[in-house]
C-alpha positions in Angstrom: 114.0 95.1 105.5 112.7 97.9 103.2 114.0 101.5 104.1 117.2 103.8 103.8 120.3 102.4 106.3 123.2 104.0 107.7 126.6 101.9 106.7 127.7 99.7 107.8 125.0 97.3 108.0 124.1 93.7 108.7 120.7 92.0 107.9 119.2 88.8 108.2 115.3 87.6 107.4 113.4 85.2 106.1 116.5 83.1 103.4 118.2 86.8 102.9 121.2 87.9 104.6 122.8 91.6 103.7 126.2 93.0 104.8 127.7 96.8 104.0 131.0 97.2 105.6 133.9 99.4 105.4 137.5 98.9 104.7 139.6 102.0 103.9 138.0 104.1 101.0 135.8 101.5 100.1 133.0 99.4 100.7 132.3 95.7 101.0 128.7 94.5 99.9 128.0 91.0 100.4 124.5 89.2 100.1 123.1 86.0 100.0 120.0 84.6 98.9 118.2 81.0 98.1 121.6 79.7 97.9 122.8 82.4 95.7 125.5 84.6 96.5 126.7 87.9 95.2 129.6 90.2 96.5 130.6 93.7 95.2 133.3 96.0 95.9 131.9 99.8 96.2 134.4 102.3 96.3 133.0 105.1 98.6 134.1 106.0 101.7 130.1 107.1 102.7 127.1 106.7 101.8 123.7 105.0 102.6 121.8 102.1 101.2 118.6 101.6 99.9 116.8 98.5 100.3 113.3 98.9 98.6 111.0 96.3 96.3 110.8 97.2 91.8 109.8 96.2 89.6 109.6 92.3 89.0 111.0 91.6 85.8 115.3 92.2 86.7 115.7 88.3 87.7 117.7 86.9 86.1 119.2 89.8 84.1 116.1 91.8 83.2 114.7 89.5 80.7 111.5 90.4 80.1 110.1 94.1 80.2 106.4 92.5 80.8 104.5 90.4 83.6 102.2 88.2 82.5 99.4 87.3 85.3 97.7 84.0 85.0 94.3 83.9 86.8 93.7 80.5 88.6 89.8 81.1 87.9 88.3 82.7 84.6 86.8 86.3 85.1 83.6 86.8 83.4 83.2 90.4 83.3 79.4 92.1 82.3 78.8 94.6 79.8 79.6 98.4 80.7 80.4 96.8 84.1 83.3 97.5 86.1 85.1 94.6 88.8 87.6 95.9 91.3 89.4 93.1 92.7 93.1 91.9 93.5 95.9 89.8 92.8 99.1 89.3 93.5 102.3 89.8 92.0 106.3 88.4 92.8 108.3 90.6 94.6 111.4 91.6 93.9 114.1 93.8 96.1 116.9 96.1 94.9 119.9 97.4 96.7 121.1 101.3 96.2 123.8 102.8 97.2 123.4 106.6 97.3 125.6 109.6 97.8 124.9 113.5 97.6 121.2 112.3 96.2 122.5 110.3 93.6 121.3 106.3 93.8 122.9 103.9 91.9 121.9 99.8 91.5 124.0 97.6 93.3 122.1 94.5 93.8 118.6 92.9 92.9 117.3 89.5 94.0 114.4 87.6 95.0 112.4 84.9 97.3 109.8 84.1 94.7 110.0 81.6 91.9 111.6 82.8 88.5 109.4 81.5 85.1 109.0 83.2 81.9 106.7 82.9 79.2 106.0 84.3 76.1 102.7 86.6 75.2 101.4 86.2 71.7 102.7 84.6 68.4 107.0 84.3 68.2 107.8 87.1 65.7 105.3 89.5 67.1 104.9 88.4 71.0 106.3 89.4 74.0 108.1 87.7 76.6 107.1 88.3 80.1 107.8 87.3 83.6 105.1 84.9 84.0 103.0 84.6 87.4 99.5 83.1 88.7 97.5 84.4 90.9 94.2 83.7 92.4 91.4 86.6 92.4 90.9 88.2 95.5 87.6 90.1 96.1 89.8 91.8 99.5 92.9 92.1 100.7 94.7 89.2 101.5 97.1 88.5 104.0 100.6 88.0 102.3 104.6 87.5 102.7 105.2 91.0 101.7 109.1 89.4 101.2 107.6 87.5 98.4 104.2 88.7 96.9 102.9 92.1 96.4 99.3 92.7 95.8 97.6 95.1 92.8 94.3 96.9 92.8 93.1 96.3 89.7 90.0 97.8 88.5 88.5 96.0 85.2 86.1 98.1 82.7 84.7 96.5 80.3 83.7 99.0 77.9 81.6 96.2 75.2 78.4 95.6 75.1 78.5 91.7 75.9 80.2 90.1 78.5 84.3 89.4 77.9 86.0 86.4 79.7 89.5 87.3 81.2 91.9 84.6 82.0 95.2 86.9 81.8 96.9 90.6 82.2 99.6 91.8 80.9 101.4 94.3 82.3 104.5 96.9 81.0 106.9 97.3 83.9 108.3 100.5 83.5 104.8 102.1 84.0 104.8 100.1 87.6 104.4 102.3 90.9 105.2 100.1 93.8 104.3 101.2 97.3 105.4 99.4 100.7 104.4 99.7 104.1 105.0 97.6 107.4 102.6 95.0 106.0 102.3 95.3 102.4 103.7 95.6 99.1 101.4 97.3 96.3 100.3 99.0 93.4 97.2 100.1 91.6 96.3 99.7 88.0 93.2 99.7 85.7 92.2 97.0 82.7 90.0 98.5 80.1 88.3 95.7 77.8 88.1 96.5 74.5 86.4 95.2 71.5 88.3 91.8 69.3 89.5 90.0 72.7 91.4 93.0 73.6 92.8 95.2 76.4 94.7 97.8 78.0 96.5 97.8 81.1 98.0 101.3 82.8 99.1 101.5 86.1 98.4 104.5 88.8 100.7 106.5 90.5 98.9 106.1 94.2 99.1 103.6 97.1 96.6 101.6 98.1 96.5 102.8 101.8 97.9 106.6 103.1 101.1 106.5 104.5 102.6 103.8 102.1 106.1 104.8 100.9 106.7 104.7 97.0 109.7 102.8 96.0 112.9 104.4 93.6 112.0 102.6 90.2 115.0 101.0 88.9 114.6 102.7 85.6 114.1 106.3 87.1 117.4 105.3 89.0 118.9 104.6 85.7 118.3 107.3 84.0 116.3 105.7 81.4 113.4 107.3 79.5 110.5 105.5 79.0 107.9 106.6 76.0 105.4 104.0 76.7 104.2 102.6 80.0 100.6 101.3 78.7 100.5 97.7 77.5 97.5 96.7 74.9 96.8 93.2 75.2 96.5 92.3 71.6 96.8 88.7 71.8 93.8 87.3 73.7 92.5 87.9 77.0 
């Protein structure tokens, strides 16, 4: 499904089905999903679409800015020792509609399950998509329609050993890469002193040949300061 499409179009896999057709000087988009549908009048008379996986915090309606992995097994990392392992994350897709270089949103949805949760205490927390993952010392063979997989390297800088049960992750510093079988990023957790961390992600695919993915907020316009996350609140 990911990739750039001529219009019109017509899609069907897995529980997803995606339509672009024309009519006059406009376009019709029409998409269902999990029982959900959405339709949206586009009015271009040209164009191509975008189908590509973001950032996994827009359903429903970009609540949270942070993901929140849960690991099913605790992680007991040694002193000045360094784990690279992986784990996955929920995949979510977005639809662009682009013309003369310009992309704009039209659509995001998803196959995997929608929770939230909330990192830290209520005045000074965060909320974050919330996901749990187990810890895989290779990769793993996954739905790439529903999870995505991150390379996550974990320093400990201390001198003892730190449990980690979490990681929390800022979205807008994300760099999703897809392929034919995978969905992915990279990202490093540096352990710090006091039950805390810091989580940063890198801008490289896990295998050559993987093609990055528009981020959502670059195709927004926004500007982003900060694109670290220190885990403050416990590990």
């Amino acid at each position: 499904m990911f990739g750039q499409y001529d219009i019109p179009i017509s899609i069907e896999q897995e529980e997803i089905t995606l339509s672009v057709q024309k009519g006059g000087e406009s376009l019709l988009y029409r998409r269902a999903c999990l029982g959900e549908t959405f339709e949206k009048i586009l009015v271009a008379g040209d164009g191509k679409v975008l189908l590509n996986p973001v950032e996994p915090v827009n359903k429903p309606n970009s609540l949270a800015s942070y993901l929140l992995i849960e690991l099913e097994k605790t992680m007991q990392i040694e002193p000045k020792g360094t784990k690279n392992i992986f784990l996955t994350f929920p995949v979510e897709i977005t639809a662009y509609i682009s013309a003369n270089e310009e992309f704009e949103v039209i659509d995001a949805f998803t196959l995997a399950r929608q929770k939230f949760t909330l990192y830290g205490d209520p005045i000074n927390g965060v909320i974050c998509k919330y996901w749990k993952s187990s810890i895989y010392p290779a990769e793993p063979s996954l739905n790439r329609m529903q999870q995505g997989l991150i390379g996550l390297a974990v320093t400990n800088t201390t001198a003892g050993w730190v449990e980690v049960t979490k990681a929390v992750f800022n979205a807008y510093g994300m760099k999703i890469y897809y392929n034919d079988e995978n969905v992915s990023m990279k990202a490093n957790m540096e352990l710090k002193g006091g039950q805390s961390a810091e989580t940063e992600f890198i801008d490289e695919p896990l295998a050559e040949g993987m093609t990055k993915s528009l981020e959502i907020y670059t195709a927004r316009k926004l500007s982003v300061a900060k694109k670290k996350f220190v885990m403050e609140f416990g590990l």
